[in-house]
MOPAC internal coordinates of N, CA, C and O (Angstrom, degrees):
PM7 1SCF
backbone

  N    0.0000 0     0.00 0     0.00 0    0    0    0
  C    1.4348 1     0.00 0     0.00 0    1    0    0
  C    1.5211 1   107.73 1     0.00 0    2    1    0
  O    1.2310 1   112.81 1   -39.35 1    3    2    1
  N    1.3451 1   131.19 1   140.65 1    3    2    1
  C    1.1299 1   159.91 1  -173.07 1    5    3    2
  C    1.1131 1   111.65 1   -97.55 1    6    5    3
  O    1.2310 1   101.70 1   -35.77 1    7    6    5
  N    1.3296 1   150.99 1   144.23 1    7    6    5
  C    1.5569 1   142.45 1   134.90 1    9    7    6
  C    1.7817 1   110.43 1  -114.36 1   10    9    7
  O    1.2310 1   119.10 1   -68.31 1   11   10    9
  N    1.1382 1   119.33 1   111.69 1   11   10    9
  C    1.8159 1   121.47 1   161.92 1   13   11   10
  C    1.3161 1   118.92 1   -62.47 1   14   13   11
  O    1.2310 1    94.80 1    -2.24 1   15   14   13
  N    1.0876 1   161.51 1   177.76 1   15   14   13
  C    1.5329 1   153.42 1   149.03 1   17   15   14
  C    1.7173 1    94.47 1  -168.97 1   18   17   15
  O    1.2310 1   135.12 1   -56.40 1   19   18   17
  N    1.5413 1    88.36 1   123.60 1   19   18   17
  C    1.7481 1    92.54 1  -163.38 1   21   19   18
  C    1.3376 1   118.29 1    53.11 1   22   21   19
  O    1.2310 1    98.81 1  -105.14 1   23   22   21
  N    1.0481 1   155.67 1    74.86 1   23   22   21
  C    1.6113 1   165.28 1  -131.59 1   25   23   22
  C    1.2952 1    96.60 1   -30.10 1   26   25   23
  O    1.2310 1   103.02 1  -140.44 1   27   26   25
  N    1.4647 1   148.77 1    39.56 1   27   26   25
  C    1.2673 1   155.62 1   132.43 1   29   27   26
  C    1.5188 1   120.81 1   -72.17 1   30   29   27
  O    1.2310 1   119.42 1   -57.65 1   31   30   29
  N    1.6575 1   118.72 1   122.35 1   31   30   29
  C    1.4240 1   124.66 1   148.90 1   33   31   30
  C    1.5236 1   100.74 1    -8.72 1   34   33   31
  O    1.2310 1   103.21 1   -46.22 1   35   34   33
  N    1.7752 1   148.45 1   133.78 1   35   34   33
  C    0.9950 1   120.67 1   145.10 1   37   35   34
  C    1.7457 1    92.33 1  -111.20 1   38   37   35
  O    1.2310 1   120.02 1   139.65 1   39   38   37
  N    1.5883 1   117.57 1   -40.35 1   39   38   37
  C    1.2907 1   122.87 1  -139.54 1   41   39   38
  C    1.7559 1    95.04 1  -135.17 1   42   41   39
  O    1.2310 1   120.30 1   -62.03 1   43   42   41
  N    1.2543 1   117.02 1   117.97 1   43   42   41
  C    1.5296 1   117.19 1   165.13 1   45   43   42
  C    1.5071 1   112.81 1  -124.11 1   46   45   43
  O    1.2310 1   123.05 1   -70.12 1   47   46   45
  N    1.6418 1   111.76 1   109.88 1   47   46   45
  C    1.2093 1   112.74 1  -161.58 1   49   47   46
  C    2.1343 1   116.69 1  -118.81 1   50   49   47
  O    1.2310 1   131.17 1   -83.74 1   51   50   49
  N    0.9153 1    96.06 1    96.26 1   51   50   49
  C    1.7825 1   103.24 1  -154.00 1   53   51   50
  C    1.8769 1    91.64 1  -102.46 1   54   53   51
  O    1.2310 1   127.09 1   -29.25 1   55   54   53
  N    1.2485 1   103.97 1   150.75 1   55   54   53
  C    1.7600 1   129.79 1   150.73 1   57   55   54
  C    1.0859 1   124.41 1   -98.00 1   58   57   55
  O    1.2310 1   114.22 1   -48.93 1   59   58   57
  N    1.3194 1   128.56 1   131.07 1   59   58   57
  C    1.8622 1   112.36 1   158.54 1   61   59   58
  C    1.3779 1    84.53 1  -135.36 1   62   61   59
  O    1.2310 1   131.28 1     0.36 1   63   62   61
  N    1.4257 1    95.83 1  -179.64 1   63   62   61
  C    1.6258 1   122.05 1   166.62 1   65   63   62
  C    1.2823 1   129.47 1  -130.44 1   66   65   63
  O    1.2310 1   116.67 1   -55.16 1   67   66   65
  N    1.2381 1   123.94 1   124.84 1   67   66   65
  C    1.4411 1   132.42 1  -174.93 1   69   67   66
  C    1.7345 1   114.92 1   -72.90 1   70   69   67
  O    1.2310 1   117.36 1     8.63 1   71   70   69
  N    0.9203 1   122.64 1  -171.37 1   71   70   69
  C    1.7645 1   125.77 1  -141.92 1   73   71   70
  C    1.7005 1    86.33 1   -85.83 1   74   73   71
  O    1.2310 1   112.63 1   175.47 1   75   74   73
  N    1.6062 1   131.52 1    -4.53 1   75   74   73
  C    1.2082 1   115.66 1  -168.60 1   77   75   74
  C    1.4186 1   104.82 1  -124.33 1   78   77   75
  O    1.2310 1   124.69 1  -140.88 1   79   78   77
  N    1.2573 1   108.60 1    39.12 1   79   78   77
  C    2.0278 1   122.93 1  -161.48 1   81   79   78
  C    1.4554 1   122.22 1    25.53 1   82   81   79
  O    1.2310 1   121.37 1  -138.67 1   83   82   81
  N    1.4399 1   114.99 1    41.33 1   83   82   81
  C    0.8097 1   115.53 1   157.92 1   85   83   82
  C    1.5825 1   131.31 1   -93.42 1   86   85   83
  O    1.2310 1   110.40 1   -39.82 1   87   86   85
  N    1.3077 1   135.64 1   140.18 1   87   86   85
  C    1.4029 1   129.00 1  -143.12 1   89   87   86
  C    2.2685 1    90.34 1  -124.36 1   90   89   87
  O    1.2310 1   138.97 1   -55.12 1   91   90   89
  N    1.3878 1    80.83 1   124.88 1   91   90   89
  C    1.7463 1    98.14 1  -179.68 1   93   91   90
  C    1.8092 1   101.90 1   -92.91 1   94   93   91
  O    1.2310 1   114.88 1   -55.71 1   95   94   93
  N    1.1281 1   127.31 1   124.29 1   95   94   93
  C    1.7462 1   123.99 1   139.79 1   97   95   94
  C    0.9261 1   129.22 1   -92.92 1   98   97   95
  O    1.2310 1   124.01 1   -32.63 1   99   98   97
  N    1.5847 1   109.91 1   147.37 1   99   98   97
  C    1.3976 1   106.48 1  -153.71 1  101   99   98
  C    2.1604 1    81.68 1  -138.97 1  102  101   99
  O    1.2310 1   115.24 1   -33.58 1  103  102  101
  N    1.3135 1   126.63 1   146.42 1  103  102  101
  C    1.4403 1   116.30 1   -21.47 1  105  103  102
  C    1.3207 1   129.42 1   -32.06 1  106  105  103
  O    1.2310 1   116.55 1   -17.13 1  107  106  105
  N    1.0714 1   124.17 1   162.87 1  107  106  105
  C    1.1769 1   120.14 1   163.22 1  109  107  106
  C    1.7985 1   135.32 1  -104.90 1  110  109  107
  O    1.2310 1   116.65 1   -21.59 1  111  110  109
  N    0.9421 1   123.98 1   158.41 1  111  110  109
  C    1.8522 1   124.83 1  -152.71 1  113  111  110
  C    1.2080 1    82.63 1   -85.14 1  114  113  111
  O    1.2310 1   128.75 1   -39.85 1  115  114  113
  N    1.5345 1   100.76 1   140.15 1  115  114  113
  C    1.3251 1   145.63 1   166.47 1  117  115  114
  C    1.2732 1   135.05 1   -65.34 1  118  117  115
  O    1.2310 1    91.17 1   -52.91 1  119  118  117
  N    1.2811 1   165.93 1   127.09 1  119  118  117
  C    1.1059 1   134.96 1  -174.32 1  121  119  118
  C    1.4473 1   107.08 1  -139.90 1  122  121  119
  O    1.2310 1   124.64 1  -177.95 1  123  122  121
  N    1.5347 1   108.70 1     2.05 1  123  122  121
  C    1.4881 1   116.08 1  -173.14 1  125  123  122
  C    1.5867 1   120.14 1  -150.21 1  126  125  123
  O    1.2310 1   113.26 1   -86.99 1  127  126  125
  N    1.0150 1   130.35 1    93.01 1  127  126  125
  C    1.1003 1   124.08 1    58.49 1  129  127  126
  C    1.3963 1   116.68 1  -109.92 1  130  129  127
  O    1.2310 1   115.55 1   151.51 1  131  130  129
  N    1.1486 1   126.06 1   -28.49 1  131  130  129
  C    1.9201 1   135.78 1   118.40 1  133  131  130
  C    0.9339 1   166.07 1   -60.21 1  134  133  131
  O    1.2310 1   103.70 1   -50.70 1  135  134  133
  N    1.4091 1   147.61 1   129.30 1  135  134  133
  C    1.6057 1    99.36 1  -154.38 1  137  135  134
  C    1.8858 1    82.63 1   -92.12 1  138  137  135
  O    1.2310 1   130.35 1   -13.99 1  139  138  137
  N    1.5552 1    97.64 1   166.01 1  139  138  137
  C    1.3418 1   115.29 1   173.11 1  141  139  138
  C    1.7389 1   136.88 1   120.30 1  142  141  139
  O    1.2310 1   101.90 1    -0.71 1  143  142  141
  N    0.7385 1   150.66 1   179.29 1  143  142  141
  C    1.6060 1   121.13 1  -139.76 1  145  143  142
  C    1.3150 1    93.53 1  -106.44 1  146  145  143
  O    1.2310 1   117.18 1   -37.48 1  147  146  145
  N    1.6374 1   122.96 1   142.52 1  147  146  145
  C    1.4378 1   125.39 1  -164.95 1  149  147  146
  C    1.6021 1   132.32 1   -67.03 1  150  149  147
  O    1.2310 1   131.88 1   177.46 1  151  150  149
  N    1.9391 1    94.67 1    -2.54 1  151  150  149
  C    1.7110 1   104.42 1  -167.88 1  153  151  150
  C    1.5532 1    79.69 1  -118.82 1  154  153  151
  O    1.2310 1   126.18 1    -8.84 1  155  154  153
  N    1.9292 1   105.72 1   171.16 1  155  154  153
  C    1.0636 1   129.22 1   152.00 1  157  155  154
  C    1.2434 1   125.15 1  -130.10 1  158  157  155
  O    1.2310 1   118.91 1     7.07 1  159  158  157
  N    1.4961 1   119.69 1  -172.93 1  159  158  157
  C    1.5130 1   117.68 1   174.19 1  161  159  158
  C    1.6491 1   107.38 1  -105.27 1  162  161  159
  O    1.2310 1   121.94 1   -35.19 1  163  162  161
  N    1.2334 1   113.89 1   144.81 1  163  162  161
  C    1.8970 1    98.88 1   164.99 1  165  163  162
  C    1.4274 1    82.34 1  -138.09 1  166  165  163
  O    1.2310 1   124.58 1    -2.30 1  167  166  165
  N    1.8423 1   108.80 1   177.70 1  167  166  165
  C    1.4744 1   145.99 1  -148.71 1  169  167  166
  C    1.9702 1    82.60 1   -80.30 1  170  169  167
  O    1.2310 1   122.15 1   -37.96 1  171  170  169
  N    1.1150 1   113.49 1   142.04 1  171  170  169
  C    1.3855 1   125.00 1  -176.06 1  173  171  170
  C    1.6263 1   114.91 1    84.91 1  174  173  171
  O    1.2310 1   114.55 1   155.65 1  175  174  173
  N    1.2695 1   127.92 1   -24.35 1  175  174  173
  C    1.1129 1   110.81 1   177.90 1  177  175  174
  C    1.6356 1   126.94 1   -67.93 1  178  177  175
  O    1.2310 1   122.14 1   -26.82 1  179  178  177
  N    1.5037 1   113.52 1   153.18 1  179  178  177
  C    1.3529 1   121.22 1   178.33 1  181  179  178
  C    1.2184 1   120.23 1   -73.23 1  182  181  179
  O    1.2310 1   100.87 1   -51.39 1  183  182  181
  N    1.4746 1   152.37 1   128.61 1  183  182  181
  C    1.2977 1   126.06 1   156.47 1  185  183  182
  C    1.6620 1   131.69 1  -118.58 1  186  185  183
  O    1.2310 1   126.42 1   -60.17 1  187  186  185
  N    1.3175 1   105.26 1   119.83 1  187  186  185
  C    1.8174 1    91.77 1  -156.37 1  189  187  186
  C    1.9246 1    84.39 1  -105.10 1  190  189  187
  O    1.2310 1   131.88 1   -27.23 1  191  190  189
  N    1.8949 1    94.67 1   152.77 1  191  190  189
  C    1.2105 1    96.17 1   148.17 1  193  191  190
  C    1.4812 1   120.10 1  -149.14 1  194  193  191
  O    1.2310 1   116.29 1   -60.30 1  195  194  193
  N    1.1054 1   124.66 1   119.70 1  195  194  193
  C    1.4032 1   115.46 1   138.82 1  197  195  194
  C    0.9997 1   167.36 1   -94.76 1  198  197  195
  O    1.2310 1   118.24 1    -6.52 1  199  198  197
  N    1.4897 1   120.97 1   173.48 1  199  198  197
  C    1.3592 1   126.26 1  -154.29 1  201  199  198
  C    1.5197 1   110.88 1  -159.27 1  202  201  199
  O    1.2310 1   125.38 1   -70.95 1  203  202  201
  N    1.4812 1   107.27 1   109.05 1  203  202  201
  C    1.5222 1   118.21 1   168.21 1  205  203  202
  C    1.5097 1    92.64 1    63.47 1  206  205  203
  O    1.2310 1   118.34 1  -114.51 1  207  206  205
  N    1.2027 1   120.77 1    65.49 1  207  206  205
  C    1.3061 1   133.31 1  -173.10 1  209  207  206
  C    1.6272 1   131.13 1    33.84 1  210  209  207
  O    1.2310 1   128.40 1  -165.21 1  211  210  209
  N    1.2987 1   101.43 1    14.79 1  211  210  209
  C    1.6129 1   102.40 1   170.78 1  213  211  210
  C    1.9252 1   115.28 1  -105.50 1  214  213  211
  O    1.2310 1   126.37 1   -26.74 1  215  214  213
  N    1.3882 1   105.36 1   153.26 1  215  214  213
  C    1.3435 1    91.49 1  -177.29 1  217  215  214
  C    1.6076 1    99.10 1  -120.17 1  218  217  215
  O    1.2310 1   127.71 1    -0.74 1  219  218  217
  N    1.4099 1   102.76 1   179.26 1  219  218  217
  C    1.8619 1   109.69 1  -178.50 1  221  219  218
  C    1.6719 1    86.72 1  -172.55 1  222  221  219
  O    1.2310 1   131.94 1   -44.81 1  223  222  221
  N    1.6644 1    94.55 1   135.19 1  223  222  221
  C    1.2339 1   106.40 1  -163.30 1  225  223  222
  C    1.6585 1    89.83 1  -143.76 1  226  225  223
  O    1.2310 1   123.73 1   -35.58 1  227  226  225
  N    1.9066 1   110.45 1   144.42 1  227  226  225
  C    1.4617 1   123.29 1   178.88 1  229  227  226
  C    1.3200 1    97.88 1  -139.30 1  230  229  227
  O    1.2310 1   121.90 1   -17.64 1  231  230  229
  N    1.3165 1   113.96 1   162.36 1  231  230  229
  C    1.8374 1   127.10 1   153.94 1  233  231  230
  C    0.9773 1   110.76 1   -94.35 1  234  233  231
  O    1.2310 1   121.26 1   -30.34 1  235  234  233
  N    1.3722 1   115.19 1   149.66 1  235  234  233
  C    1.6773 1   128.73 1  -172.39 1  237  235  234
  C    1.7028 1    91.96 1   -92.66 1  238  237  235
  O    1.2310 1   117.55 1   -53.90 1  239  238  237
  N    1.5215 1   122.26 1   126.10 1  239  238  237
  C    1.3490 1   102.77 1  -176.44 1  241  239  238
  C    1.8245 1    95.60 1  -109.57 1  242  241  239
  O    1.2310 1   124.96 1    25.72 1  243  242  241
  N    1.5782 1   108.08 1  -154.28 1  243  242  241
  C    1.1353 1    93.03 1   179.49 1  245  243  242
  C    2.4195 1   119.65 1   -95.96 1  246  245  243
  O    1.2310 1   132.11 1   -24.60 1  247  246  245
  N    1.1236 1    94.22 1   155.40 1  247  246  245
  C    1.7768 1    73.46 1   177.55 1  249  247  246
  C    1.5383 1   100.06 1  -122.48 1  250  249  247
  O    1.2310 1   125.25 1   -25.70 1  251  250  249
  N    1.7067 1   107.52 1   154.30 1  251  250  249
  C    0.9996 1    99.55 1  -150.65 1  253  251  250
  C    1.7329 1    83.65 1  -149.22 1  254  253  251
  O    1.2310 1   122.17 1   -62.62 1  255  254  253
  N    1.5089 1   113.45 1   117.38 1  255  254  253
  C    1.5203 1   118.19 1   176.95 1  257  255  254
  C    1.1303 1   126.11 1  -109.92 1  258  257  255
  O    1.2310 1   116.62 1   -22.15 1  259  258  257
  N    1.5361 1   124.02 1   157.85 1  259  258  257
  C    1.4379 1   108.25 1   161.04 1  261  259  258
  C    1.4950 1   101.49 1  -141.90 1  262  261  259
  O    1.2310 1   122.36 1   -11.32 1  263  262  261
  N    1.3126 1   113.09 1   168.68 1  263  262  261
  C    1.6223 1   115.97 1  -166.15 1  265  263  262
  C    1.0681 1   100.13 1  -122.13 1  266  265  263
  O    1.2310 1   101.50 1   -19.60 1  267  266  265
  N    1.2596 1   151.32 1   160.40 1  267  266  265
  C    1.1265 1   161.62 1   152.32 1  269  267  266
  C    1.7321 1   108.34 1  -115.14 1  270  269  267
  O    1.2310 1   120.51 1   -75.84 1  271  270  269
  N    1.2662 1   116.63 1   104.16 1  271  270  269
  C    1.7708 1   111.37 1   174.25 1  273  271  270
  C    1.2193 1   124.45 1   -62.39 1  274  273  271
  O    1.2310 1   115.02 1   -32.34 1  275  274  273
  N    1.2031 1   127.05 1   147.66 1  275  274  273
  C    1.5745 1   142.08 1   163.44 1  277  275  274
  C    1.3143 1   105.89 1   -59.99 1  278  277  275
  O    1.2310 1   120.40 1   -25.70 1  279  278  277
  N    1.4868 1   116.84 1   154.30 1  279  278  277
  C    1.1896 1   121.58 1   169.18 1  281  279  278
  C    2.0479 1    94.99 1   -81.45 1  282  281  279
  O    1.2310 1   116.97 1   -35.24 1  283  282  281
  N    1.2110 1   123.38 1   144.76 1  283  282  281
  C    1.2244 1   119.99 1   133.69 1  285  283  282
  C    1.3070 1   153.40 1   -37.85 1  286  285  283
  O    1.2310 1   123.16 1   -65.97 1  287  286  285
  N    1.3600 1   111.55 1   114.03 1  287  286  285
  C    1.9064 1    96.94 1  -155.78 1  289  287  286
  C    1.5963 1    98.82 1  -109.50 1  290  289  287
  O    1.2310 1   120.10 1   180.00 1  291  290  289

């Protein structure tokens, strides 16, 4: 997986597996000063991926929620 941000490389995000099928990601997880992976996505970015030589590519657009609370029961 790829990420563009501003038509710049920002994010190159690959798997492999070593001789015991186990599969590494890279970036890799964080655990300090947060735990959790050191890049993000924001609204405009590209994201390509391939696989077995084909690619497929989206924009990250923006998301936008609202909550409505439960009463307490």
């Amino acid at each position: 997986m790829r990420v563009y941000r501003n038509g710049s490389l920002y994010l190159e995000w690959y798997n492999e597996t070593n001789s015991n099928g186990n599969y590494t990601m890279y970036p890799y997880w964080e655990d300090c000063p947060r735990s959790g992976y050191v890049w993000y996505l924001q609204p405009g970015d590209v994201v390509e991926i391939e696989s077995e030589g084909e690619k497929a590519q989206t924009t990250v657009v923006p998301l936008i929620a609202s909550v409505i609370p439960l009463p307490a029961h």
